[in-house]
PAVEXVO-57034 format. One record per atom (N, C-alpha, C, O, CB): residue in three letters; atom name; x, z, y. Coordinates in nm, 3 decimals. Atoms other than C-alpha are relative to their C-alpha. Glycine has a CB too. Example, Ala and Ser with C-alpha at 12.3 -4.5 7.8 and 13.67 -1.06 7.14 Angstrom:
  aa at    east      up   north
 ALA  N   0.089   0.000  -0.119
 ALA CA   1.230   0.780  -0.450
 ALA  C   0.090   0.000   0.120
 ALA  O   0.194   0.066   0.118
 ALA CB  -0.099   0.125   0.003
 SER  N  -0.082  -0.006  -0.119
 SER CA   1.367   0.714  -0.106
 SER  C  -0.077   0.073   0.109
 SER  O  -0.026   0.090   0.220
 SER CB   0.041  -0.142   0.046
This chain:
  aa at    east      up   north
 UNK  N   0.081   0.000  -0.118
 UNK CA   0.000   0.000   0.000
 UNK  C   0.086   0.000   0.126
 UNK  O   0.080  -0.088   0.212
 UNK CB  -0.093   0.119  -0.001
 UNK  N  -0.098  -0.007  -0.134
 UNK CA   0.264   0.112   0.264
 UNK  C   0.064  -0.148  -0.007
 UNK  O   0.097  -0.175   0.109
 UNK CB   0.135   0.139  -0.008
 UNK  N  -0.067   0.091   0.016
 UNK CA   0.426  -0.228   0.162
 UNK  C  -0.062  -0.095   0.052
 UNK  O  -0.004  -0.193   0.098
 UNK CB   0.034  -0.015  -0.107
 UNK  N   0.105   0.113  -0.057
 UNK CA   0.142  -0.423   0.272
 UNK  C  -0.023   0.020   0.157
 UNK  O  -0.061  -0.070   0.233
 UNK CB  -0.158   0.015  -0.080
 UNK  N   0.017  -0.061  -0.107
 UNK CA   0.132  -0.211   0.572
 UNK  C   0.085  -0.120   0.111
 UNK  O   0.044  -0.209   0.185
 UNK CB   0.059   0.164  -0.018
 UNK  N  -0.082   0.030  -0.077
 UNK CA   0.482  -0.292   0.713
 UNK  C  -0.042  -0.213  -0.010
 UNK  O  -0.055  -0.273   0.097
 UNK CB   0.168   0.083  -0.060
 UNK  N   0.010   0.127  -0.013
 UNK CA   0.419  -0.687   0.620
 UNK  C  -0.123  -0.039   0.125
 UNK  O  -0.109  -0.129   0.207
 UNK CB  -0.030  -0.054  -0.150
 UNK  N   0.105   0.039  -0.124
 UNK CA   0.094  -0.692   0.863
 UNK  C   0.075   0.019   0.105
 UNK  O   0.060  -0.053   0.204
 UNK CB  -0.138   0.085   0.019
 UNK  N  -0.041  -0.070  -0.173
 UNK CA   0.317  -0.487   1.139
 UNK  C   0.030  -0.179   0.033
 UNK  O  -0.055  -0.240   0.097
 UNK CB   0.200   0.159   0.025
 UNK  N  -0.084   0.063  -0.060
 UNK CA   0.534  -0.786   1.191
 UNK  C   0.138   0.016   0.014
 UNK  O   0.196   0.099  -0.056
 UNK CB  -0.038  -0.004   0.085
 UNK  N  -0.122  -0.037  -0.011
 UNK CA   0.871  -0.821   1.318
 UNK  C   0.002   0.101   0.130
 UNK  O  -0.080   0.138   0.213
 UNK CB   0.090  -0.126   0.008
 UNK  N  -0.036  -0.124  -0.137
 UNK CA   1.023  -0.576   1.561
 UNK  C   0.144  -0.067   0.049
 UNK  O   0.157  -0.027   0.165
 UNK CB   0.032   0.210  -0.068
 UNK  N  -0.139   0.111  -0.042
 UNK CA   1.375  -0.805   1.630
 UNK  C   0.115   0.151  -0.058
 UNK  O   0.231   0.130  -0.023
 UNK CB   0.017  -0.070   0.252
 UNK  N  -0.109  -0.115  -0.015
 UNK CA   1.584  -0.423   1.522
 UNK  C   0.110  -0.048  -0.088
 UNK  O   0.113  -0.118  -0.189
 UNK CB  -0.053   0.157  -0.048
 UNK  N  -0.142   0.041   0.060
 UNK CA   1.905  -0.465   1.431
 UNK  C   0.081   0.077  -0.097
 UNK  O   0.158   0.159  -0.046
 UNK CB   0.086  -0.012   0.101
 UNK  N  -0.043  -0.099   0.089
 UNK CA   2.028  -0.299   1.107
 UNK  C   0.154  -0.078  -0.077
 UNK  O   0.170  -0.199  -0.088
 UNK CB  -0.144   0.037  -0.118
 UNK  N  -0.132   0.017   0.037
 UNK CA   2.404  -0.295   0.951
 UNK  C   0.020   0.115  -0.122
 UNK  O   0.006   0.237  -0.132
 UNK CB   0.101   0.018   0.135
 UNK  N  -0.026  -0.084   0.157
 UNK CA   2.491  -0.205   0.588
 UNK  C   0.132  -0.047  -0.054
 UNK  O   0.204  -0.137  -0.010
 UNK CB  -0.127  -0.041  -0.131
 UNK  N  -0.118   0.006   0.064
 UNK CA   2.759  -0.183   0.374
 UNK  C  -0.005  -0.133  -0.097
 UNK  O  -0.105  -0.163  -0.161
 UNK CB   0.023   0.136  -0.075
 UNK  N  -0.033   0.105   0.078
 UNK CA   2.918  -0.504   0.197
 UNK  C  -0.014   0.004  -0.094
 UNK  O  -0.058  -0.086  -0.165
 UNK CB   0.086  -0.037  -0.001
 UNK  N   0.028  -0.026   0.131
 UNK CA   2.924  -0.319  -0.075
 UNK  C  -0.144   0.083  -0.051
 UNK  O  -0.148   0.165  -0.143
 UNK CB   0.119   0.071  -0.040
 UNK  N   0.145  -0.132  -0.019
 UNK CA   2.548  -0.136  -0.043
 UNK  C  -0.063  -0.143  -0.129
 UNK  O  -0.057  -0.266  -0.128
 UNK CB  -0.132   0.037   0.252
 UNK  N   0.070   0.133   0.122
 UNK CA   2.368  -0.324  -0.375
 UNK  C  -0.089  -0.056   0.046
 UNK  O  -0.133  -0.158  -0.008
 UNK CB  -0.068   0.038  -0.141
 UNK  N   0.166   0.099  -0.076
 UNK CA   2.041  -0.411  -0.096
 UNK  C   0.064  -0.065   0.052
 UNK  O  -0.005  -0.126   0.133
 UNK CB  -0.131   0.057   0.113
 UNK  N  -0.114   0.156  -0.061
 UNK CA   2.384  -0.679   0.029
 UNK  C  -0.114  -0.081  -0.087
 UNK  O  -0.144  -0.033  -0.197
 UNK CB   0.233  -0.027  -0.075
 UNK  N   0.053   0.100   0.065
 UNK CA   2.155  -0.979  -0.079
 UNK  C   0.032  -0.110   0.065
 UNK  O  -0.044  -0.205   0.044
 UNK CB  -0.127   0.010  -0.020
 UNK  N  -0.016   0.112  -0.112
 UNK CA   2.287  -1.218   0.168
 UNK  C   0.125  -0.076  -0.080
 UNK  O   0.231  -0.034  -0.126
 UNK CB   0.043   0.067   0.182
 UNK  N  -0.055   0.105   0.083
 UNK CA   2.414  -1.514   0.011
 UNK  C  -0.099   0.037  -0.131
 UNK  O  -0.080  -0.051  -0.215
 UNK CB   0.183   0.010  -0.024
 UNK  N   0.063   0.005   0.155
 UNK CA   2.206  -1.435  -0.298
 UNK  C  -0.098  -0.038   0.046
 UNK  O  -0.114  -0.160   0.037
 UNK CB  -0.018   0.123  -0.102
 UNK  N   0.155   0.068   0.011
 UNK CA   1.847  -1.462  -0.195
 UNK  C  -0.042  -0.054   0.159
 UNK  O  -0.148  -0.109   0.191
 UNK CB  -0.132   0.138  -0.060
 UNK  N   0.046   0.112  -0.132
 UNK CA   1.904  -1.586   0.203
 UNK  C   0.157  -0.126  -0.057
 UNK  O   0.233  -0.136  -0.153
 UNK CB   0.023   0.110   0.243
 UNK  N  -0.109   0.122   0.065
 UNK CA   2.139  -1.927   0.247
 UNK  C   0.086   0.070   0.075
 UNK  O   0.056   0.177   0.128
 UNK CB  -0.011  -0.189   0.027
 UNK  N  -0.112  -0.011   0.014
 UNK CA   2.450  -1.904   0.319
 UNK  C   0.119   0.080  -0.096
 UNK  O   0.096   0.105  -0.214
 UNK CB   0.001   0.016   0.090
 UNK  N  -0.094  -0.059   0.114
 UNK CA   2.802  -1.726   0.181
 UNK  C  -0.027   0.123  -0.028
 UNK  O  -0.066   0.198   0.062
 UNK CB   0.140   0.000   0.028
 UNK  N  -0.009  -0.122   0.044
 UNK CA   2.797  -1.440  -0.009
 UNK  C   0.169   0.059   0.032
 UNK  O   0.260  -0.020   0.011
 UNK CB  -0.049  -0.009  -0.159
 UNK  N  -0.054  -0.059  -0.054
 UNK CA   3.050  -1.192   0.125
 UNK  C   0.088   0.086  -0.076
 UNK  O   0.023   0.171  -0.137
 UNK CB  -0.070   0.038   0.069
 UNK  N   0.025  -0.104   0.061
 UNK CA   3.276  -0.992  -0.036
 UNK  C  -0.039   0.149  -0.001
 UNK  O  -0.046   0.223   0.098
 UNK CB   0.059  -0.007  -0.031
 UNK  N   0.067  -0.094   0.035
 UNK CA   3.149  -0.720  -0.188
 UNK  C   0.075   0.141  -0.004
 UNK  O   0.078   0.215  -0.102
 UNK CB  -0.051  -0.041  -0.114
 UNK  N  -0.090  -0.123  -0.033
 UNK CA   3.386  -0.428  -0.015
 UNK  C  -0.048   0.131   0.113
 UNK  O  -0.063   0.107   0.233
 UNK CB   0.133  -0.071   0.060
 UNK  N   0.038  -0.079  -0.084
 UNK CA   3.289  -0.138   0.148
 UNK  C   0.019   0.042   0.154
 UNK  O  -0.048   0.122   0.219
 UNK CB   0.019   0.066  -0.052
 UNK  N  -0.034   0.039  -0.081
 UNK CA   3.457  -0.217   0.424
 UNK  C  -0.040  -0.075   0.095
 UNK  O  -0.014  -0.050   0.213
 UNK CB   0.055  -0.021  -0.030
 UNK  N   0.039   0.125  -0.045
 UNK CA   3.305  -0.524   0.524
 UNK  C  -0.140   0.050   0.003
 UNK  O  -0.188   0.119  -0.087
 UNK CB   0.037  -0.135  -0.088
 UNK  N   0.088  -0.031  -0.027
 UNK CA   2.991  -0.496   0.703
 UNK  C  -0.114  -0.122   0.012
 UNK  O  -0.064  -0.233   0.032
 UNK CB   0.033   0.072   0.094
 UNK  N   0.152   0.143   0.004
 UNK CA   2.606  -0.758   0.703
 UNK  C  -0.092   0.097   0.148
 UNK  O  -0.140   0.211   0.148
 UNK CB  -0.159   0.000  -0.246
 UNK  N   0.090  -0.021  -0.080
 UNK CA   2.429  -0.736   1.029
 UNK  C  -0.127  -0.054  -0.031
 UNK  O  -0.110  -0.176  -0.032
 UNK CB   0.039  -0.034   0.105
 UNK  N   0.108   0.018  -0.012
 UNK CA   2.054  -0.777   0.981
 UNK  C  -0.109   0.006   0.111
 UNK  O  -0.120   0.107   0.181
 UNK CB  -0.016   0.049  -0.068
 UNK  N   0.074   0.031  -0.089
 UNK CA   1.804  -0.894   1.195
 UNK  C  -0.155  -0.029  -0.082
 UNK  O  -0.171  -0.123  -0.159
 UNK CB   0.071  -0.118   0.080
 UNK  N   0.083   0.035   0.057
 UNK CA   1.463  -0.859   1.089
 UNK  C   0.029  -0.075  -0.191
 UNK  O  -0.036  -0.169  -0.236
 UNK CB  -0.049  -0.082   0.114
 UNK  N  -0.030   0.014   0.129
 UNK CA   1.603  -0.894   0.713
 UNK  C   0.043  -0.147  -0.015
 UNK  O  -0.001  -0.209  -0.111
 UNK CB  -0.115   0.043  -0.087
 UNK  N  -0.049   0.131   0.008
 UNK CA   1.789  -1.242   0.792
 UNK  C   0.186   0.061   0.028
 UNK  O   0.213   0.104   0.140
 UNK CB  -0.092  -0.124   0.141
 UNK  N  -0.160   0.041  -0.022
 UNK CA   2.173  -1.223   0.806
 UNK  C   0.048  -0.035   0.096
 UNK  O   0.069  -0.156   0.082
 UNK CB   0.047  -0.087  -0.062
 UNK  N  -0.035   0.050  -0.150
 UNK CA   2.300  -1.263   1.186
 UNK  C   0.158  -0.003   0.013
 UNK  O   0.227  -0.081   0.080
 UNK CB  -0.067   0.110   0.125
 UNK  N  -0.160  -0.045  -0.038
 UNK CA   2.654  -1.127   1.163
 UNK  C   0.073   0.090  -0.140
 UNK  O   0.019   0.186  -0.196
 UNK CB  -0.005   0.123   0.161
 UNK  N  -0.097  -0.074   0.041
 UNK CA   2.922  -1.009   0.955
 UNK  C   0.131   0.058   0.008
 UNK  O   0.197  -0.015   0.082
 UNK CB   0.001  -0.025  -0.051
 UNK  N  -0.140  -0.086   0.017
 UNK CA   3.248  -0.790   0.915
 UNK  C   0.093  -0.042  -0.093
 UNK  O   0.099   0.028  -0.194
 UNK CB  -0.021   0.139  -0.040
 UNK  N  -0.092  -0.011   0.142
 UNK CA   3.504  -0.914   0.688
 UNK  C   0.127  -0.045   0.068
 UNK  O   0.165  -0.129   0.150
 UNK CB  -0.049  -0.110  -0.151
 UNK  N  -0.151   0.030  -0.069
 UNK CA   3.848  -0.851   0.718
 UNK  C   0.034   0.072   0.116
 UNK  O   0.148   0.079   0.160
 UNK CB   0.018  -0.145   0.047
 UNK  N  -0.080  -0.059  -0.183
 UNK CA   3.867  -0.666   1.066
 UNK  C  -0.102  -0.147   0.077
 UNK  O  -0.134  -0.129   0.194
 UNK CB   0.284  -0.032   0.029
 UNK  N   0.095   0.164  -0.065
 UNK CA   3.652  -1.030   1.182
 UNK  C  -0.149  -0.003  -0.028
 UNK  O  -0.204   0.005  -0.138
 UNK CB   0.054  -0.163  -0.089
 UNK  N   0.122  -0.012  -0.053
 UNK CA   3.321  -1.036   1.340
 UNK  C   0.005  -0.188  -0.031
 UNK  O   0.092  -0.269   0.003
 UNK CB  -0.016   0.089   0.181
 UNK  N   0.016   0.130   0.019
 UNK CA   3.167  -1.376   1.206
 UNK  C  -0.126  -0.030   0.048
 UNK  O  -0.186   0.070   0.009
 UNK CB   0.019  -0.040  -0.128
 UNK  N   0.102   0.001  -0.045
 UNK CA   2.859  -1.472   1.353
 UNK  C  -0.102  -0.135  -0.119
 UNK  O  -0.077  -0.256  -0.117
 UNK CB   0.034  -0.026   0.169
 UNK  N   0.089   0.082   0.078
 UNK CA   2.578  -1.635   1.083
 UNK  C  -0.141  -0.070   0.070
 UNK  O  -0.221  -0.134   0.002
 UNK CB  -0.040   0.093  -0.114
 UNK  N   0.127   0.019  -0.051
 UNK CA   2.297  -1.709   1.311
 UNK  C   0.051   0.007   0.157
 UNK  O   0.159   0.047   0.200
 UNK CB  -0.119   0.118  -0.056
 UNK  N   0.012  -0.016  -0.122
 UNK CA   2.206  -1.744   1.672
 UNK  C   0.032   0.133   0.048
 UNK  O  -0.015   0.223  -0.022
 UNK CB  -0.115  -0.037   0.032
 UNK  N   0.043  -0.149   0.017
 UNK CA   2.279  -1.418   1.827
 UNK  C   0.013  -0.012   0.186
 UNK  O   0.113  -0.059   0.240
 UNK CB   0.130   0.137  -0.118
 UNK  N   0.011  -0.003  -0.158
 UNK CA   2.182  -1.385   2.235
 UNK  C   0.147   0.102   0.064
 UNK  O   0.210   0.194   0.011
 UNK CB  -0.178   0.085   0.046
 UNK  N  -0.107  -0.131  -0.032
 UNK CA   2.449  -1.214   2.457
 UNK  C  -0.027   0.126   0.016
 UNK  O   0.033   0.229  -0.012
 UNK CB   0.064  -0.009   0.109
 UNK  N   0.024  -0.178  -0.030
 UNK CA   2.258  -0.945   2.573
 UNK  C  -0.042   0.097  -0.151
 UNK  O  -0.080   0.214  -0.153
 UNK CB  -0.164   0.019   0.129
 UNK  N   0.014  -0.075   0.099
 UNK CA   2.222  -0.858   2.218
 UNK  C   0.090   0.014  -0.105
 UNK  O   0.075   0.038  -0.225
 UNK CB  -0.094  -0.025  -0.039
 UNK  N  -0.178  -0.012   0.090
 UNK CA   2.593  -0.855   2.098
 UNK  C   0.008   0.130  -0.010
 UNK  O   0.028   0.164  -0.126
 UNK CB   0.164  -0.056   0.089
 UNK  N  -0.075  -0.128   0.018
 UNK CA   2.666  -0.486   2.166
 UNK  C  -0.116   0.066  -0.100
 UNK  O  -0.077   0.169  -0.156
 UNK CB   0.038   0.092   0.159
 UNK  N   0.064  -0.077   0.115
 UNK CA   2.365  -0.380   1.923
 UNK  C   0.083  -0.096  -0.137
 UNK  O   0.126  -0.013  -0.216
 UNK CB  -0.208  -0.012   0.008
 UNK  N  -0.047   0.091   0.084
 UNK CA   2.515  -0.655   1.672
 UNK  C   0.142   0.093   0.008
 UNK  O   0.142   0.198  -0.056
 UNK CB  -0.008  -0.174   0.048
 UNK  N  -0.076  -0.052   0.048
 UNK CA   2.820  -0.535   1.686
 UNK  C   0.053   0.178   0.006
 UNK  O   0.162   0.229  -0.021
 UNK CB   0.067  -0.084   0.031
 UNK  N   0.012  -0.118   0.094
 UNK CA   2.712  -0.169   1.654
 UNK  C  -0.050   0.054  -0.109
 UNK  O  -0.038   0.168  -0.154
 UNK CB  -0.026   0.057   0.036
 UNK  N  -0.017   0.031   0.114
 UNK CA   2.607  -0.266   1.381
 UNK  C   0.080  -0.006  -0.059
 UNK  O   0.073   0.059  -0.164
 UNK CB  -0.028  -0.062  -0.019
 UNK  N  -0.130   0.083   0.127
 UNK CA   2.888  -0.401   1.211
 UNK  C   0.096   0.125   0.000
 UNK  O   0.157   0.152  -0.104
 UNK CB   0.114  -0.185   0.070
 UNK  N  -0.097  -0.104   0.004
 UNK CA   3.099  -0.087   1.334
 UNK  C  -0.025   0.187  -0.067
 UNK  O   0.055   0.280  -0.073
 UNK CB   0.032  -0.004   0.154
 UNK  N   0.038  -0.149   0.024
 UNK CA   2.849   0.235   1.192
 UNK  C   0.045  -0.031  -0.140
 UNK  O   0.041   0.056  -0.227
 UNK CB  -0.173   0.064   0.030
């Protein structure tokens, strides 16, 4: 039920950042592009559950459009 909930809300644009190695990493598996490795280190910026930005290496890569005024949430993302 709650599952059906959040799908009516919509999007909210929030910007979430997980671990490379966190097993809900699905990017490259079930969106397109590369799959990443899989190090704890290395960070997946999410946007509304699409893939915008990543961490690998010490290198901020950008997967998607990402506005300027919304870099410093993007890449506080990539740095928690």
């Amino acid at each position: 039920m709650a599952l059906r909930a959040i799908r009516r809300k919509g999007t909210d644009e929030r910007i979430i950042g997980i671990s490379g190695a966190d097993p809900l990493n699905l990017a490259g598996i079930v969106t397109p592009g590369e799959r990443g490795p899989a190090i704890a280190a290395n960070r997946i910026a999410f946007r509304d559950g699409v893939p915008i930005a990543a961490r690998v290496a010490g290198t901020v890569q950008y997967l998607a459009p990402v506005a300027e005024g919304e870099r410093p949430a993007v890449l506080a993302a990539l740095r928690e």
